[in-house]
N, C-alpha and C positions, 0 to 999 in steps of 0.2 A: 946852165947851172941853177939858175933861179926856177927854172920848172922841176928840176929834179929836189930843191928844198924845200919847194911847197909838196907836191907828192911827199916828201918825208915829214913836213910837219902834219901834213893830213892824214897820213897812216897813224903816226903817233898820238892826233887827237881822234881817231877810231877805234886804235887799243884804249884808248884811257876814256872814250864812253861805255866803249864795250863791257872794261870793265865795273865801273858805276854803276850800269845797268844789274849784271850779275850781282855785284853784291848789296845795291837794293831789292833784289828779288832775294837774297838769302833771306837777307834783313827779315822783309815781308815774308817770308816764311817761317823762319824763327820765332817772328812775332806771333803767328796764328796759332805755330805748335804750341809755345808756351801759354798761349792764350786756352787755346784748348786744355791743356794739362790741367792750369790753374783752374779752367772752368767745371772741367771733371773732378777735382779734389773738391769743389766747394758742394758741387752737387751732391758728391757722394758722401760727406760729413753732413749735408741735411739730409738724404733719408736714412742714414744712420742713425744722427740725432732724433727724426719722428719715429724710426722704430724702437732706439730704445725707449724714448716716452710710451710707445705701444705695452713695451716688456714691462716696463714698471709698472704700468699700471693692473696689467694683465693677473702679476706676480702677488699685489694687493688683496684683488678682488681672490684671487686662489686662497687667501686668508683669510677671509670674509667680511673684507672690508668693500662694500657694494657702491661705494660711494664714491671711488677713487675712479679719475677722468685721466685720460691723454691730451696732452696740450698740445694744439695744434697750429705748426710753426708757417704753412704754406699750402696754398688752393690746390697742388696737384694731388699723382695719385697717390702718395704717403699720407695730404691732410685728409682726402677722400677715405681713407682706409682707417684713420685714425676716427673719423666721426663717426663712419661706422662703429666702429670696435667702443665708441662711447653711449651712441644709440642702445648698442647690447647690455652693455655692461646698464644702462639706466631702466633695459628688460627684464633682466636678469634681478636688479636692485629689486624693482616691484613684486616679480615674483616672489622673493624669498621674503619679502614682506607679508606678502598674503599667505605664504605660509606660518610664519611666524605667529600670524594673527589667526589660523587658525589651529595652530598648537595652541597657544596662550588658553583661546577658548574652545578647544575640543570639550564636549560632553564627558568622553572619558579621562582618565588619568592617561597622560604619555611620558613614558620611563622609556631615554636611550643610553645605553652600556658600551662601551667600546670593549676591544678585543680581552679585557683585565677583567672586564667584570666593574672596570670603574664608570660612575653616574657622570654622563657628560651634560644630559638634558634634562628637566624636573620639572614639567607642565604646572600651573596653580592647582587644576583639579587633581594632581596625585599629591599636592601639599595640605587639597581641602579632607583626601581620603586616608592619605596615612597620616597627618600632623606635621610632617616633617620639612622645613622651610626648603628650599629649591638650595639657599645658600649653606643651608646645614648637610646637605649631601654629595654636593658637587664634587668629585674628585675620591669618595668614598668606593670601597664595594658595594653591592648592593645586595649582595648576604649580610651584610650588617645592617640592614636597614630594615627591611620589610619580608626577607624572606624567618619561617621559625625555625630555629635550631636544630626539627627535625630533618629537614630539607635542605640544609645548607649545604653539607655533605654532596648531596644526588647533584643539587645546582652546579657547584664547581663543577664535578666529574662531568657532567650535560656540556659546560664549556670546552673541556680539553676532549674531548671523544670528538665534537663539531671539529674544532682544528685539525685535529688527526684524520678524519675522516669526509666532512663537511657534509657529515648528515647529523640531523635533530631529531627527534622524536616528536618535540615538542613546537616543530615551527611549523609556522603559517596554516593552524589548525586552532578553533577553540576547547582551550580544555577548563575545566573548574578544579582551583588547587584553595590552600589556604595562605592570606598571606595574614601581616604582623605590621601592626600598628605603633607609632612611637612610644604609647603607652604600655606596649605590649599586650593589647588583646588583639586575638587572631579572631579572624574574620573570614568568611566565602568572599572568593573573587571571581570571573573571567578573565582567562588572560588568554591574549592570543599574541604573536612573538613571528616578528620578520626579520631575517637578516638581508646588507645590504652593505654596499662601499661607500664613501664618502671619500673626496679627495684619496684614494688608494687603502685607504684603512676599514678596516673591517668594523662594523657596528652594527648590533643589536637592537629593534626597537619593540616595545614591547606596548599592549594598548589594553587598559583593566578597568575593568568595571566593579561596581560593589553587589554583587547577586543575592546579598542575606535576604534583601525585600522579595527577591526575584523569585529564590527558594522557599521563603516563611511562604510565598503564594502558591507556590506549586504544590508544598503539604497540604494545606487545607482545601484546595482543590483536590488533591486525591483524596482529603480526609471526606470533603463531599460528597467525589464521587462513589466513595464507599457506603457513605449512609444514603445518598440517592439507589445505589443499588440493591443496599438491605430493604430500604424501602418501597422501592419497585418488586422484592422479592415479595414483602411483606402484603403487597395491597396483592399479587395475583394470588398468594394463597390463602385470601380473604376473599377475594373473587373468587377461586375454585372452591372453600369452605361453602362460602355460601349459598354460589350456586347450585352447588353437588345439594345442602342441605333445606333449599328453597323447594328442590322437583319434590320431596313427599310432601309438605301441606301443599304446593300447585294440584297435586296431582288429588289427592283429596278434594280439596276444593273443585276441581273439574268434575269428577265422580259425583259428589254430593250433586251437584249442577244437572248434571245428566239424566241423574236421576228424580229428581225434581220437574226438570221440564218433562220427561216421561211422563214423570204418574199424574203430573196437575196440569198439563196443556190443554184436555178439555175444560178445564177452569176458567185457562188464562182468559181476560179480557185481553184487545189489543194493549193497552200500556203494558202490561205485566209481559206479555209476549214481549214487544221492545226491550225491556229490561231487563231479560232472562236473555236477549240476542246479545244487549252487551256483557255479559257476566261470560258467556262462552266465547266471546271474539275474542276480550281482555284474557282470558284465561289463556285463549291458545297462542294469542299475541308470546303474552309473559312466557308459556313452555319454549317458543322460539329463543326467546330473548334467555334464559334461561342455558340454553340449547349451546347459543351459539359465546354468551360470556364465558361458559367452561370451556367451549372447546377455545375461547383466546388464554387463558389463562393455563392452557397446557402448551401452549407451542414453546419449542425451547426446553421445553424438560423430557427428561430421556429421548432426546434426539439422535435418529439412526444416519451419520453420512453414507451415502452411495456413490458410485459411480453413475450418473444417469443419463442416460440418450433421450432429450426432450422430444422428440419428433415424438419417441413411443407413448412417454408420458402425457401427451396429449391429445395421443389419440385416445387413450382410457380416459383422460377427462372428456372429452365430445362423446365418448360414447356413454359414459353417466350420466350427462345430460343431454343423452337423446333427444328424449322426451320434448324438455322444454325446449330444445333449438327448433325442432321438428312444429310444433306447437305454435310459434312465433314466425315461420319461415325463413330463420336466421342462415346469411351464409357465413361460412369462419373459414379463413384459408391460412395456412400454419406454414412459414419458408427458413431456412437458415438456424434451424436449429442446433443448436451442438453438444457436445457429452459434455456432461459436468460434474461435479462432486457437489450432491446435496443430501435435506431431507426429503423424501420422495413426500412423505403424507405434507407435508411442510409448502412443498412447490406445486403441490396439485390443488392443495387449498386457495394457492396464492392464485393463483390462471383459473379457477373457479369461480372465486370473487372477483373477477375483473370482466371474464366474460358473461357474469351472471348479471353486472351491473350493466355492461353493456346492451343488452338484451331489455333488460326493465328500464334502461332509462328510452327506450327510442322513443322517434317521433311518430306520434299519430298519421299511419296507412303508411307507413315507410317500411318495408321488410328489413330489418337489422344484418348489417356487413361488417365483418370483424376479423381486421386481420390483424394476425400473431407474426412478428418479424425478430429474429435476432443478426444483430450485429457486433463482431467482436473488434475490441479496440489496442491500442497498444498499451493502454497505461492498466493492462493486468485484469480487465473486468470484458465482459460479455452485456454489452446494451439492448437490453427486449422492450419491445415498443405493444401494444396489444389500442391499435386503433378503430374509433368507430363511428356510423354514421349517423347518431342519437341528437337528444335537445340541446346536448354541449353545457359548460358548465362557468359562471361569471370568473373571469379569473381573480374579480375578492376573495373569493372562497376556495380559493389554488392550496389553501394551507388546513383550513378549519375541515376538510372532508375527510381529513387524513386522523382526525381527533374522534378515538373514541365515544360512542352516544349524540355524536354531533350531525345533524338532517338537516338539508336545503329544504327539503317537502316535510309536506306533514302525509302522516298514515293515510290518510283519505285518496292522496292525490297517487302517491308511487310506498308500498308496504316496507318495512325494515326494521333492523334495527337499530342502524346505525354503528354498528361492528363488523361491516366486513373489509372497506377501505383501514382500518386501525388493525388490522387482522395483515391484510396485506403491507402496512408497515413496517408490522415486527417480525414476519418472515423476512420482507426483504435487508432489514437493519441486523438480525441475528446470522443473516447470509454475507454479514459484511457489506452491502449495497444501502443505496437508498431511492429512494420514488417521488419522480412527482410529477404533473400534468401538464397538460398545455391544451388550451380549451377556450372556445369564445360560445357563447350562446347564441342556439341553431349550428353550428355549424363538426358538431361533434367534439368529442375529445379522444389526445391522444394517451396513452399512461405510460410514461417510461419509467423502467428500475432497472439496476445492476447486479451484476454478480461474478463473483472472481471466478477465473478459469479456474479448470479442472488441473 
């Protein structure tokens, strides 16, 4: 019996560890869950709590308050996210700073309008141009302010057609309108006008300039240009007067000469001989010069445009000047030429005086090579180049050769008269183009000019 009480009291101290065991493993598990639970509620009330500091602050700066920060409550990735989002926001701050400061000081006046037509923004410079304080317009239209009575009307309507439509006539283009000053005098402006969102709303900025100086200049530029071109009229038909009215006493004078050295040359001593050589050089000098000032003073008037296929036209120029190529043992080889709309006597002149210079300026025992090239370009013009293998020209003088009566030589050295590069200027400048050189000395020059397609 005593063995069978100990078996029963040792079964009963098995059940009653047994059960102690089990319900300190509840226990200890109860504990964990609720430890968990509690530890996931606390967690998740901080990144709730760092994101809404995220939101408020976020919701600020949407205001434009640039300065407002998220506080940050803890090193993970909520405080990670929020330093970020404060880094920005202190990006963001700077920018709109430097914007700020370059509205403030824009050159021009800046005027921005929200979707009313009311003045949300008023630059100093459109305070210094119309008078009107930035505090005295803010929250106004801006048909009351600077637009004139006549245009107030059009302005609305320009508002409500963009809404309806979301096109402008007048945006993101410059136009010159008038506007109206707080004293009421109207004034020329530029204005030019961009639309754009801002936080979801629709606004207008507009950027104006004061153009009355811009304009009072551009009149008396044209007023210039009109009295520089009476007077350019003026001097050729004092050039063509006079020379037209120079050839009868030259031509007298030559006569008298002619005849004089006829009837007294067995007179002459040698001086009187020398003296009578310069009266006939200068004379025939002067019928050149004579010659060639009328024919500049005709170019441009009654001008015949053609159709013209240069290849052909050049070949009648080389064969007019046979002679002298032939003469000189000049080679000229002529490539890429093409049909154009000109004056035929105009462009035969112009390729006459260039290979004429060509030719007279060579170098001593060097047979003169002279090629004619044209090139046509995109921006509307045909580039002809006419280069050669002559004494070449300093490039100081790139400009002054092109100047009427103006000589690198003198008569003695190469003959002229210093009108035919000033010849080829005002064909090529009347042709719409213009000319100029490139040249080192010895080593030739090339002579490029333009001329618009056909």
């Amino acid at each position: 019996h005593l063995e069978d009480g100990f078996s029963f009291t040792l079964g009963e101290g098995s059940r009653w560890l047994e059960n102690l065991i089990l319900k300190l493993l509840f226990a200890v598990a109860l504990t964990v869950e609720v430890s968990g639970l509690l530890l996931t509620i606390s967690v998740s009330r901080g990144i709730q709590k760092g994101l809404d500091e995220i939101l408020r602050a976020s919701r600020l700066i949407a205001k434009g308050d640039f300065k407002a920060t998220a506080q940050i409550y803890s090193n993970d990735e909520i405080g990670i996210l929020a330093n970020s989002f404060n880094q920005m926001a202190a990006e963001l701050g700077a920018s709109e700073k430097q914007i700020e400061t370059i509205f403030n000081n824009a050159p021009d006046a800046v005027i921005v309008i929200d979707k009313t037509g009311r003045v949300i923004r008023w630059n100093p410079k459109a305070e210094e141009m119309f008078g009107w304080l930035a505090s005295e317009v803010l929250g106004r239209h801006l048909h009351e302010t600077i637009i004139p009575h006549k245009y107030r009307v059009a302005h609305q309507r320009g508002m409500k057609h963009f809404f309806e439509t979301g096109e402008g006539p007048v945006l993101n283009r410059r136009i010159d309108i008038t506007a109206l000053k707080k004293d009421n005098t109207e004034f020329d402006i530029e204005l030019s006008i961009s639309a754009t969102k801002v936080r979801g709303e629709d606004i207008f900025i507009g950027f104006l300039s004061d153009s009355t100086e811009r304009n009072k200049a551009q009149e008396e530029l044209r007023n210039y240009a009109r009295k520089l071109e009476q007077s350019n009229n003026n001097l050729e038909q004092f050039a063509y007067v006079a020379s037209h009215d120079l050839q009868e006493p030259l031509r007298t004078i030559t006569n008298f000469a002619a005849l004089l050295e006829e009837r007294q040359r067995p007179h002459f001593d040698p001086t009187s001989q020398k003296y009578m050589n310069y009266v006939m050089r200068a004379a025939e000098r002067m019928k050149v010069l004579i010659k060639d000032l009328l024919l500049f003073s005709r170019i441009g008037k009654q001008r015949v445009v053609e159709l013209l296929d240069l290849s052909e036209l050049l070949q009648e120029v080389l064969l007019d000047m046979d002679v002298l190529i032939k003469e000189n043992g000049a080679l000229v080889t002529i490539a890429n030429m093409p049909v154009l709309a000109g004056s035929k006597t105009e462009l035969k002149l112009l390729f006459q005086n260039l290979i004429n210079n060509a030719i007279k300026y060579r170098k001593a025992d060097v047979a003169p090579v002279i090629e004619i090239k044209g090139d046509k370009h995109t921006d509307g013009v045909w580039l002809f180049s006419v280069k050669d293998n002559g004494i070449g020209i300093d490039p100081e003088f790139k400009e002054k050769i092109f100047v009427i009566f103006q000589r690198l030589h003198s008569e003695h050295e190469y003959s002229g008269t210093g009108i035919g590069l000033a010849t080829c200027k005002k064909v090529v400048e009347i042709a719409g183009g213009k000319i100029w050189v490139e040249s080192k000395p010895g080593e030739g020059s090339i002579f490029y000019f333009t001329i618009a397609h056909a």
